[in-house]
C-alpha positions as CSV (number, residue, x, y, z in Angstrom):
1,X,163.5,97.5,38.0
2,X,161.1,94.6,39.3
3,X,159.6,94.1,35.7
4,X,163.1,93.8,34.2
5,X,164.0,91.1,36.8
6,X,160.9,89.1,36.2
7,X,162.0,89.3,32.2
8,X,165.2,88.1,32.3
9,X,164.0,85.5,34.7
10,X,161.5,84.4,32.0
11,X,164.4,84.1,29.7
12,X,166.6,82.2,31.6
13,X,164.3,79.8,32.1
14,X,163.6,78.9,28.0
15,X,166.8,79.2,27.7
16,X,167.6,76.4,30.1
17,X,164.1,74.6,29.1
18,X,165.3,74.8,25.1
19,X,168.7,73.5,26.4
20,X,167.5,70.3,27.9
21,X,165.4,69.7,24.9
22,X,168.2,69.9,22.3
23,X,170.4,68.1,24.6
24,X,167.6,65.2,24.8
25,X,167.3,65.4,21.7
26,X,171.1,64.6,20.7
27,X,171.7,62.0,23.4
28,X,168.7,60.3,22.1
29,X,170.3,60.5,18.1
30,X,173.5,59.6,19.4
31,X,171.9,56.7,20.7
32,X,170.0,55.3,17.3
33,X,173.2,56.1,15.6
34,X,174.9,53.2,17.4
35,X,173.9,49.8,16.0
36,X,174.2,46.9,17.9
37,X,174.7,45.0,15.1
38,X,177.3,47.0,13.5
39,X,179.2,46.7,16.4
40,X,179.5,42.7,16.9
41,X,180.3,42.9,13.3
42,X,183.5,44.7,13.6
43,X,184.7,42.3,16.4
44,X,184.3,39.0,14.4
45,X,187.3,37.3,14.2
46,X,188.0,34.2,11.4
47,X,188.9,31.1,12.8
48,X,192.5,30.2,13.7
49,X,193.8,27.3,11.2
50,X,194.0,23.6,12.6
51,X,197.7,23.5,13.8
52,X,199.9,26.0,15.9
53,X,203.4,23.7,15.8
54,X,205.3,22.1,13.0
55,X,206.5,18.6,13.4
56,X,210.6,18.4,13.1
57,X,211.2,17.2,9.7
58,X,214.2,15.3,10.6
59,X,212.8,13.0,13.0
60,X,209.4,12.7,11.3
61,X,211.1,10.9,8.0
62,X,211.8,6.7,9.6
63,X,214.7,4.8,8.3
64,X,213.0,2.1,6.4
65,X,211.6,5.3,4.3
66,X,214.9,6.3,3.4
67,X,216.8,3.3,2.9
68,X,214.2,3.3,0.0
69,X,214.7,7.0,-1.5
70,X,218.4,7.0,-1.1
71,X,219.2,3.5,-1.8
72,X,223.0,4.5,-1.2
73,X,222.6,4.8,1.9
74,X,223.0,1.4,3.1
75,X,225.7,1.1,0.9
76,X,227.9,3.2,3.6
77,X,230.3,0.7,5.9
78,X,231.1,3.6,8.0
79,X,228.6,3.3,10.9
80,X,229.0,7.0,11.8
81,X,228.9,8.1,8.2
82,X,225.4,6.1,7.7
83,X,224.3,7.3,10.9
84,X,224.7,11.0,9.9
85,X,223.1,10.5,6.7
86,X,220.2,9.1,8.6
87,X,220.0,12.0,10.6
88,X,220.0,14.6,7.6
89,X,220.5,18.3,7.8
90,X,218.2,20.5,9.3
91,X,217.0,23.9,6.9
92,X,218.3,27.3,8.9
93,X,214.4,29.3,9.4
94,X,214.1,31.8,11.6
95,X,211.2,30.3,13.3
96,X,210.9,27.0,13.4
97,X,207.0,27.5,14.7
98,X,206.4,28.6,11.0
99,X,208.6,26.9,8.5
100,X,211.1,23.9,9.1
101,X,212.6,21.4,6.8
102,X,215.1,18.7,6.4
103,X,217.6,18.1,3.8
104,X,219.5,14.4,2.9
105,X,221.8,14.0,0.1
106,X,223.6,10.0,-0.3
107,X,225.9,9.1,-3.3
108,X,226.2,5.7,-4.6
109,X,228.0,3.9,-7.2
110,X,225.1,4.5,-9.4
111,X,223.5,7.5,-8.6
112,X,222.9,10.6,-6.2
113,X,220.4,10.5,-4.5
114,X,218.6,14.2,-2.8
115,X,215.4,14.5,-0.8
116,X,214.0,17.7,0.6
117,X,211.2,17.8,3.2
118,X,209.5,21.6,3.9
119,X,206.9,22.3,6.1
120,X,205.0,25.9,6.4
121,X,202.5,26.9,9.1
122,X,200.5,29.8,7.3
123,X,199.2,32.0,9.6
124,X,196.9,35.0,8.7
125,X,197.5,38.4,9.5
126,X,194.1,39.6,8.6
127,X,191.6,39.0,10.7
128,X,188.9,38.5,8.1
129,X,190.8,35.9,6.6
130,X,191.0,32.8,8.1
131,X,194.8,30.7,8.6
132,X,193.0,27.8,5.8
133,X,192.0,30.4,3.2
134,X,195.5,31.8,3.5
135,X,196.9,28.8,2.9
136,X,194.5,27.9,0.1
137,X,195.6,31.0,-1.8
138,X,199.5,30.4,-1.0
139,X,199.0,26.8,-2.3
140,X,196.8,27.5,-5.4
141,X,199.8,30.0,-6.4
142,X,202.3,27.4,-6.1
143,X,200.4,25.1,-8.2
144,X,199.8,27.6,-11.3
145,X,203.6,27.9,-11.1
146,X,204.2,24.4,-10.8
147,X,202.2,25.0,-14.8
148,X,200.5,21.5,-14.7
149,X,199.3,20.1,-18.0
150,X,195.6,19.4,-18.5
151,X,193.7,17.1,-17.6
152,X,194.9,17.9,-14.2
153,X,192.9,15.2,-12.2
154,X,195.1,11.6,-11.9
155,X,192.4,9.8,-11.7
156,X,189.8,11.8,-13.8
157,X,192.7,12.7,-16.5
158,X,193.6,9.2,-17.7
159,X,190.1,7.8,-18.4
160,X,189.9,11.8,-20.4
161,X,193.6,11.0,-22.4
162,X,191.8,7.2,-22.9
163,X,188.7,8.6,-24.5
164,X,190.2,11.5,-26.4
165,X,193.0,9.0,-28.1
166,X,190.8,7.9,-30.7
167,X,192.9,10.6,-32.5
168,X,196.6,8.7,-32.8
169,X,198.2,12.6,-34.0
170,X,196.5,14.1,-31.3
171,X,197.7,11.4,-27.9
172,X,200.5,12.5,-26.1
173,X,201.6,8.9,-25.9
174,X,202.1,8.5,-29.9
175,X,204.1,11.5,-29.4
176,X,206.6,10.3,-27.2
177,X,206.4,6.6,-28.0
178,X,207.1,5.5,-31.5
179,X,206.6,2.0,-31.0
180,X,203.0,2.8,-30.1
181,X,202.2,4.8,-33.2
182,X,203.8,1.7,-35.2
183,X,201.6,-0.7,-33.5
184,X,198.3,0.9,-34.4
185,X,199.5,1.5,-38.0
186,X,200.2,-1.9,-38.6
187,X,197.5,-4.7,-38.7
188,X,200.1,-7.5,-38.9
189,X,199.3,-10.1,-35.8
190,X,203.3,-10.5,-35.2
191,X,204.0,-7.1,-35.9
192,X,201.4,-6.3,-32.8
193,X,202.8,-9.1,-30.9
194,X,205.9,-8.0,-30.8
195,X,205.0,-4.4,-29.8
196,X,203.1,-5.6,-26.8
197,X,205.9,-7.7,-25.8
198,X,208.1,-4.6,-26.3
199,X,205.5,-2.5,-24.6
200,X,204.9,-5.0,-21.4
201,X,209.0,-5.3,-20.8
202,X,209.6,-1.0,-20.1
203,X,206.2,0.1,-19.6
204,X,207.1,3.4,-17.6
205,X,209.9,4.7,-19.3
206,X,209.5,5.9,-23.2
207,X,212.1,5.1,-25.3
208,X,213.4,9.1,-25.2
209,X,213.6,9.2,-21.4
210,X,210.1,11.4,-21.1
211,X,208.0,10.9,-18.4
212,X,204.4,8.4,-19.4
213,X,201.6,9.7,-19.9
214,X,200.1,8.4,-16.6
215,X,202.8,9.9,-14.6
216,X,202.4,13.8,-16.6
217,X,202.5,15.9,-13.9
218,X,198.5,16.4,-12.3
219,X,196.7,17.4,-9.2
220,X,196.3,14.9,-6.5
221,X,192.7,13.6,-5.2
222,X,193.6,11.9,-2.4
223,X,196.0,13.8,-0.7
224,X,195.8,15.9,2.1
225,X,192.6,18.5,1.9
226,X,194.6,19.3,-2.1
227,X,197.9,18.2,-3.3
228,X,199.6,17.8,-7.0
229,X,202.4,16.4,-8.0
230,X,205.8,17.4,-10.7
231,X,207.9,15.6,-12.8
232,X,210.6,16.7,-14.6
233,X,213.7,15.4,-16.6
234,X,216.5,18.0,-16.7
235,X,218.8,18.3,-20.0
236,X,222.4,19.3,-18.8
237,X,224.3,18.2,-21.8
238,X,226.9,15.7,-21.5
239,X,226.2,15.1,-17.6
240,X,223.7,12.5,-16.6
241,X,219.8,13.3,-16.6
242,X,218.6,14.2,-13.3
243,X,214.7,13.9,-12.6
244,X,212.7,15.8,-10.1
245,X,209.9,14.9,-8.4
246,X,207.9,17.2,-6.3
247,X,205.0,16.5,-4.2
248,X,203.3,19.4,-2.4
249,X,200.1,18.7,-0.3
250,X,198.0,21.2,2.1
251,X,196.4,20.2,5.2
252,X,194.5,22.6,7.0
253,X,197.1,25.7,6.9
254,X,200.2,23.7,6.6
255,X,201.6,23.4,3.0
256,X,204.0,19.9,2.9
257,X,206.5,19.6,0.1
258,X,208.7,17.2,-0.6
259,X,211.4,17.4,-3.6
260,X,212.9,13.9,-4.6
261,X,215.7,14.0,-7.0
262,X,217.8,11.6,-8.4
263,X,221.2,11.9,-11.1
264,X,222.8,8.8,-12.4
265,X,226.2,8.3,-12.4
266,X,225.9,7.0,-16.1
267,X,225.5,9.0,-18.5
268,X,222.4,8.2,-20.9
269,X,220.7,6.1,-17.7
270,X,217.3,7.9,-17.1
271,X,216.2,7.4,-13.7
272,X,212.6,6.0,-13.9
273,X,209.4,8.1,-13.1
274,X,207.3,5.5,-11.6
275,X,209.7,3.6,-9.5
276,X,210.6,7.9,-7.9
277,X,207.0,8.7,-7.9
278,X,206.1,5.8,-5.8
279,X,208.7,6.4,-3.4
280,X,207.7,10.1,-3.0
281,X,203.7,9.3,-2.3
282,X,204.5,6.9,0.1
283,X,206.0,9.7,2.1
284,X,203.9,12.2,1.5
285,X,201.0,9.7,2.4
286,X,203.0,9.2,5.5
287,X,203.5,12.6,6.6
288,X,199.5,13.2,6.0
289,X,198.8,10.8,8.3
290,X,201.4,12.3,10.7
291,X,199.9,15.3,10.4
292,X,196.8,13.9,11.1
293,X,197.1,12.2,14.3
């Protein structure tokens, strides 16, 4: 009975011996198993984007700005009536913390006049993407839509149309402007003359009402981190043209754009694309520097 005791105290003991050593044995894998690095890894964030509020769209546009884009506006006697249209029309959004914008719309005696200001705070629900790249993508898909012609750089594009306009068939600008084409045909000295002066009295506006070459819809260089701008001449039949011009800007991870239209109240006036371009950079180069103070 004594010898059987001492066995199966023998045993007990490897056992116990071989358990410590296989459980050593796993705490230890368990242990290279974790790496450190792997772990600090998973907890990197990307970095929140530049801005966490919006500005208030109606507020942020001044007076003298849009005694300019809606001309008709100071056309109103009413005092109240002028001071509403100052005021504009706030966008309904159900959080203003993300998207807000600001609607104005004046008629005149010769034209109506409609401007749209929309701001967007993009913010990234993937942590591995950062609020900017967000917005980049969001903004590079507006801009494929907005289907800009090439060359797409304004200041870049015209010295590429100048160059590449050695072939009269192949410029844009013979297309649309038959008093061009004429001019280069003909070597007359008064037949040149009076093209230029032609030229030099309507420079921006084509004789068919499309928009100048210089004014083609392109991407923007000195806008905001990216920007680009639209153009275009509706074709409603017997109404009055009405041109649109949109200029959408990204700083940071808020997407500004700003849609300027105008319709006549004459039929066959064209409004002109320079004189509304003008108007709408100078806002949208005032809202970047809003946004940037």
């Amino acid at each position: 009975m004594q010898r059987k005791a001492y066995v199966s105290g023998v045993a007990a003991l490897l056992a116990a011996l071989l358990a410590g050593c296989t459980g050593s044995s796993d705490s230890g894998g368990s242990t290279d198993d974790a790496n450190p690095g792997d772990a600090g890894t998973a907890t990197v964030t990307a970095e929140p984007g530049r801005y966490d509020t919006l500005p208030e769209p109606c507020d942020v546009v001044g007076q003298d700005t849009l005694d300019s884009l809606l001309p008709g506006i100071k056309q109103l006697t009413d005092g109240e009536q002028r001071e509403k249209a100052y005021e504009g029309t706030p966008t309904v959004t159900f959080d203003t913390g993300r998207k807000a914008g600001c609607r104005w719309k004046v008629e005149s005696a010769d034209a109506t006049d409609h401007l749209f200001v929309d701001f967007e705070r993009v913010v990234s629900y993937d942590t591995s993407v950062s609020d900017d790249s967000e917005a980049e993508q969001i903004f590079a898909t507006e801009r494929e839509a907005a289907d800009l012609p090439e060359p797409t750089s304004s200041g870049s594009g015209e010295s590429a149309e100048g160059t590449s306009s050695g072939d009269p068939s192949g410029s844009p600008s013979a297309s649309v402007s038959p008093s061009s084409s004429t001019a280069t045909s003909d070597s007359s000295p008064s037949s040149a003359s009076s093209s230029s002066s032609s030229s030099s009295s309507s420079p921006a506006i084509p004789t068919d009402g499309a928009t100048p070459t210089e004014l083609q819809p392109r991407v923007l260089d000195d806008l905001g981190d990216e920007a680009f701008l639209d153009d275009g001449l509706s074709t409603s039949g017997s109404t009055a043209q009405q041109r649109t011009v949109t200029v959408a800007f990204r700083t940071s991870n808020v997407i500004v754009r700003i849609v300027y239209e105008e319709q006549p109240a004459t039929v066959g006036v064209v409004p002109d694309s320079e004189e509304m371009q003008d108007r709408a950079l100078n806002l949208a180069s005032r809202l970047a520097d809003e946004l940037s103070e």
